[in-house]
C-alpha positions in Angstrom: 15.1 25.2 -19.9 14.3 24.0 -16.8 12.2 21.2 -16.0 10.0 22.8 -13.9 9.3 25.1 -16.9 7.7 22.2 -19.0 6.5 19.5 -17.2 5.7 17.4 -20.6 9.7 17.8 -20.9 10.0 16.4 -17.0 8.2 13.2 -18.0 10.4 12.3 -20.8 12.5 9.4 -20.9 16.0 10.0 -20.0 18.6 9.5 -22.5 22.8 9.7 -22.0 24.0 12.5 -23.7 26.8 14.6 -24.0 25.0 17.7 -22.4 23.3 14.8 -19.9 26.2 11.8 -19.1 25.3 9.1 -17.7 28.1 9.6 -15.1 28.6 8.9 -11.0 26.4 11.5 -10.1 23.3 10.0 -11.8 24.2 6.9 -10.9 24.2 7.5 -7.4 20.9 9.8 -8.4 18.9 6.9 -9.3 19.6 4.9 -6.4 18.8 7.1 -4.3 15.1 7.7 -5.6 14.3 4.3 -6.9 16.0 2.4 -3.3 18.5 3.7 -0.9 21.6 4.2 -2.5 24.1 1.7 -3.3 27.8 0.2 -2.4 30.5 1.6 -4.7 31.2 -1.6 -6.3 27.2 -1.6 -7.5 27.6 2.0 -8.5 30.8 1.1 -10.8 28.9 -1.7 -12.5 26.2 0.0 -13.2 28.0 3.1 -14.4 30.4 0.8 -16.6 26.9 -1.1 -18.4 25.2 1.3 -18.7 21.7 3.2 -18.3 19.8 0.8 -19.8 21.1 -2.1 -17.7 21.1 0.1 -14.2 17.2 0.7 -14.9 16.7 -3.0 -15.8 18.2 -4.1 -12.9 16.2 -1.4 -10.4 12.3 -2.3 -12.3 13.1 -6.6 -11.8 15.3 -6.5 -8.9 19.2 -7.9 -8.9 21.0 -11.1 -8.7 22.2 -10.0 -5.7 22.1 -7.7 -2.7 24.4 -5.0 -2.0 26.0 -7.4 0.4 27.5 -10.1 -2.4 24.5 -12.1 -1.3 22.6 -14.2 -3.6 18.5 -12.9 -3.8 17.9 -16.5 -3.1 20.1 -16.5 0.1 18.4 -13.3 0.9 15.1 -14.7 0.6 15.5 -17.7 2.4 17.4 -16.2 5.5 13.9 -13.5 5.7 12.0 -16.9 6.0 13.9 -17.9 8.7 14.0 -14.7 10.4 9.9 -15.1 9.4 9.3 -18.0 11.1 11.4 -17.0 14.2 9.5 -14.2 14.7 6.3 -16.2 14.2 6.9 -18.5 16.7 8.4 -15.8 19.2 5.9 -12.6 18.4 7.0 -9.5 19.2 6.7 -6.3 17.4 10.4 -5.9 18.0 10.6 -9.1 15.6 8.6 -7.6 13.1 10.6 -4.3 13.0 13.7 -6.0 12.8 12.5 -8.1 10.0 11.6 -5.3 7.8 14.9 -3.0 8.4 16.7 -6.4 7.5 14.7 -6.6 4.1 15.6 -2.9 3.9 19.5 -2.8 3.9 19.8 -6.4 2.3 17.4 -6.3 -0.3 17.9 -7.2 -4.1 15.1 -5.4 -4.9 15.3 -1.9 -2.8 12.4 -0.5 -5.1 9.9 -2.7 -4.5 11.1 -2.1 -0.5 11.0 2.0 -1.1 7.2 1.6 -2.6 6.7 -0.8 0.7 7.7 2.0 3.0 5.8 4.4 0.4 2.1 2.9 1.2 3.3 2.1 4.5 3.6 6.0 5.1 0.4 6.4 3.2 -1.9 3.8 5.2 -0.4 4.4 7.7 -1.6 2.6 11.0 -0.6 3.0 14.5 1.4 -0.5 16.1 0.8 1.2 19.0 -3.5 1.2 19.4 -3.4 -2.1 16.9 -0.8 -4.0 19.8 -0.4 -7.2 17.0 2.7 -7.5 15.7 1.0 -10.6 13.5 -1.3 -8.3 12.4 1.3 -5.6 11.6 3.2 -8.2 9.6 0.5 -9.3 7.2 -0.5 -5.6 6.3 3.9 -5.2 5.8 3.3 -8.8 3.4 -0.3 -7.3 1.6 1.6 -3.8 0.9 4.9 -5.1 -0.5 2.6 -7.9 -2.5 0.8 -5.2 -4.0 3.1 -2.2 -4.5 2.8 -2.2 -8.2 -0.8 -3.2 -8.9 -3.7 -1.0 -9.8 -4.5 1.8 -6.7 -7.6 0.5 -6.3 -6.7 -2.9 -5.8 -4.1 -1.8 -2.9 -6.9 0.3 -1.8 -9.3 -2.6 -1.1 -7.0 -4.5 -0.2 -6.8 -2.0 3.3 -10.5 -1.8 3.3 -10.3 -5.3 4.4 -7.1 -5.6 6.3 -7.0 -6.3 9.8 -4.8 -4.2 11.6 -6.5 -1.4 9.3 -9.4 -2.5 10.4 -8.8 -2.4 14.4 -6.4 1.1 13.9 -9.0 2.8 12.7 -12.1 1.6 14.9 -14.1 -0.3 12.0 -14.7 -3.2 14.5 -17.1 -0.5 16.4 -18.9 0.1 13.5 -22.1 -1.1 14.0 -25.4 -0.8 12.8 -27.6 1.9 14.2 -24.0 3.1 15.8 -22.0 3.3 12.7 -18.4 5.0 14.0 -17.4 6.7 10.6 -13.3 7.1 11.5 -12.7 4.7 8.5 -15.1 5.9 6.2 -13.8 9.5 6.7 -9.4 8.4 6.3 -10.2 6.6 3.2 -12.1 9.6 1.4 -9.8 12.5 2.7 -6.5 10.7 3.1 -6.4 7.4 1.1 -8.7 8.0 -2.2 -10.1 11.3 -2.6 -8.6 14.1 -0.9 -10.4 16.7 0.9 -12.9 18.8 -0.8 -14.2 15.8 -3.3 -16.9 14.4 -0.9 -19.3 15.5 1.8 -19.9 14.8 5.2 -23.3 13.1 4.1 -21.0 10.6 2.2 -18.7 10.0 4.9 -22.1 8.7 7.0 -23.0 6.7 4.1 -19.8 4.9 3.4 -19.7 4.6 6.9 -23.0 2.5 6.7 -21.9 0.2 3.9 -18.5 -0.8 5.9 -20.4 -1.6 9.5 -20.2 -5.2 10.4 -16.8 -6.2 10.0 -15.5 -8.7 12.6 -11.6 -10.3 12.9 -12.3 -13.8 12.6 -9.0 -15.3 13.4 -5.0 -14.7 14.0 -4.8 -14.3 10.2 -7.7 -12.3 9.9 -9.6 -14.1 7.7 -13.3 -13.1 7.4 -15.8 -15.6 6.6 -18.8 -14.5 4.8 -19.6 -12.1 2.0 -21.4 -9.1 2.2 -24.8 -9.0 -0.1 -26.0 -5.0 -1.1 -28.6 -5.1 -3.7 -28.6 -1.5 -4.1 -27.1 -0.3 -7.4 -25.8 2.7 -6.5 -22.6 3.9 -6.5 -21.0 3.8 -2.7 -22.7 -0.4 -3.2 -19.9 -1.0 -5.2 -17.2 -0.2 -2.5 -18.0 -3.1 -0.4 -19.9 -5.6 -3.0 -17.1 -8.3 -2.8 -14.5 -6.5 -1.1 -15.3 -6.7 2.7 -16.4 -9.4 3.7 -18.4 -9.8 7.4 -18.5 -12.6 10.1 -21.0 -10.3 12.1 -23.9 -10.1 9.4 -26.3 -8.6 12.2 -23.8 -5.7 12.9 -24.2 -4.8 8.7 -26.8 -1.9 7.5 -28.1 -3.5 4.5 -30.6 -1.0 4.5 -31.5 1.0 1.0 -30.7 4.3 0.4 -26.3 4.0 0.5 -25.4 6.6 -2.5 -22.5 8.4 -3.2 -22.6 11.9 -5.3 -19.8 12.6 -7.4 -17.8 15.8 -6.4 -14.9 17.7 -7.3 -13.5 19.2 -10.8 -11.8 16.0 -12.2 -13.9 13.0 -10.2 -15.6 11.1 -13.5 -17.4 8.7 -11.1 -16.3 7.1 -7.2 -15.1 3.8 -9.0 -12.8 5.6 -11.3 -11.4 8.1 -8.6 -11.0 6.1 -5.6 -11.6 2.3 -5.6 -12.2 1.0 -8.7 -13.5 -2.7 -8.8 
């Protein structure tokens, strides 16, 4: 049977066995998916010890890269590429920075789920024109690329180059500009079809006022809703606002559950 036949079957844990070896070919297999690829002398180890080791090694990361390097070399060579680019900005520096992490890495998963959300939040270096800000959404993705979904997904809400891609410093109130509220429900949470175009205004309302303090983006002050309603809890203690006269604190922000499997918005989208 195939397992596109029974999907239960597809989910199983795999297990060596005479009709499924653990051989070159699934060796090479699971680099592939879980990094990008590997050297043949990290295919031969991991082929000679064994599934159990190979998948150990790919969920915590190596000793070493695929280079012979030890992680810690690795690591502290990125810190001085880091601080190079730092002190030089430029978005080449930033580019280069990640492809070195990329075909060095000890830890290639944790890089492929980087890329992952990078693809998924994906923001434009172009319109944003900060590679420091580029950098930091790079650090906050790979930081987070095995927490809870929601807590990745809050973490954007309040990102700065996220922020300034996607025109939330224009969101005002009285002139909310919705472009953020509307990516986050039909790209980054919810998918089209779950939400209205009523909801899209309201989120919209509850995420006006945010202001890039700094280089670093830090924000100062804490948004205060009072309203206990549902599309409240998106932005009670996640974004926080320098510009407190640019926030609708108004009354009235609600958010109407929608779609065949959406129990409620903080279990479906951004749970906090």
């Amino acid at each position: 049977m195939h397992y596109a036949d029974d999907p239960k079957q597809a989910w199983e844990p795999f297990t060596p066995s005479g009709a499924e070896p653990w051989d070159l070919a699934r060796v090479a297999h699971l680099h592939r998916r879980a990094g990008f690829g590997a050297t043949w002398t990290q295919i031969q180890r991991d082929l000679t010890e064994g599934f159990e080791a190979s998948l150990g090694r790919i969920l915590r990361g190596d000793n070493n890269g695929p280079d012979g390097k030890p992680a810690k070399e690795f690591e502290e060579t990125l810190q001085v590429m880091e601080d190079s680019a730092r002190r030089r900005l430029s978005l080449e520096r930033v580019v280069l920075l990640w492809l070195y992490r990329l075909v060095y890495t000890p830890f290639p998963l944790a890089e492929k789920m980087t890329l992952l959300w990078h693809n998924h939040f994906a923001t434009s270096a172009e319109k944003v024109r900060d590679p420091i800000m580029m950098l930091e959404q790079n650090r906050t993705q790979r930081s987070l690329w095995r927490e809870r979904f929601g807590k990745l997904l809050l973490a954007m809400l309040r990102d700065q180059a996220m922020l300034k891609w996607l025109d939330a410093l224009e969101n005002h109130r009285g002139d909310p500009n919705e472009n953020l509220a509307r990516e986050f429900l039909e790209l980054f949470a919810l998918g089209e079809g779950h939400y209205s175009e009523d909801d899209i205004r309201q989120v919209a309302r509850a995420l006006t006022g945010a202001q890039i303090e700094d280089a670093v983006g830090r924000i100062t002050r804490q948004m205060q809703l009072d309203q206990p309603s549902q599309a409240a809890a998106v932005v009670r203690g996640v974004l926080e606002l320098t510009e407190l006269s640019l926030h609708d604190d108004s009354r009235g922000v609600y958010f109407f559950p929608r779609g065949p499997n959406w129990s409620s918005w903080t279990n479906s989208s951004c749970r906090v």
